[in-house]
N, C-alpha and C positions, 0 to 999 in steps of 0.2 A: 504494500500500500504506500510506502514510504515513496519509494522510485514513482510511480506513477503522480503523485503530488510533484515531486520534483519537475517532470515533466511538463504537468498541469501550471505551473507557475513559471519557467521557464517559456512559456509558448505565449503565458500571458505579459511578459514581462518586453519578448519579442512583437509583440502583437503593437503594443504602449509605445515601442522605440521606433516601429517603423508606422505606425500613422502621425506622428511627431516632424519628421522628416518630410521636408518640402523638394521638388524635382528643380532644376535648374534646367532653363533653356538654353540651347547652343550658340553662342554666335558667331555668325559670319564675317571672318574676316576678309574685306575686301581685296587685298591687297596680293594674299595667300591666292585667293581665288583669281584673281586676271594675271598673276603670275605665272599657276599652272598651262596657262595656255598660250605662253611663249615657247618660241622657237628655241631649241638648245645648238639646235648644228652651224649655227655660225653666230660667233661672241657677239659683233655689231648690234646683229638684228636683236641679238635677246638684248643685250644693253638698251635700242632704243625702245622695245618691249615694255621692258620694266620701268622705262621713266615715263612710257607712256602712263603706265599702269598709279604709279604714284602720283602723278598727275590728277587722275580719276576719281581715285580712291579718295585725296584730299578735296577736289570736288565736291563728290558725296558726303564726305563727313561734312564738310562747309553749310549744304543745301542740307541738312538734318541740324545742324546748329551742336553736331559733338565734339566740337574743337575749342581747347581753354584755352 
């Protein structure tokens, strides 16, 4: 009887810790993302890629007002 109580409060104890706990949403980093879709086979092009890409990105945060 013992063991089964342990269990019994264990499960409840479990139960209390994960309805307590809040999920976190993902975010997308812009930055990470228009960079995956540059070119790697010749340096130039991904060079001007990627500044194209920071370019954007600071756009975006701009037009959202997430820049301090």
């Amino acid at each position: 009887m013992g063991t089964k109580n342990m269990i019994i409060v264990a499960v409840f104890i479990f139960c209390i810790i994960s309805s307590q706990m809040e999920s976190v949403e993902p975010q997308v980093d812009c930055f990470d993302a228009c960079v995956t879709g540059c070119p790697l086979t010749n340096s130039r092009f991904t060079q001007r890629c990627e500044r194209k890409c920071q370019i954007r990105c600071n756009l975006d945060s701009m037009a959202d007002g997430n820049l301090d």
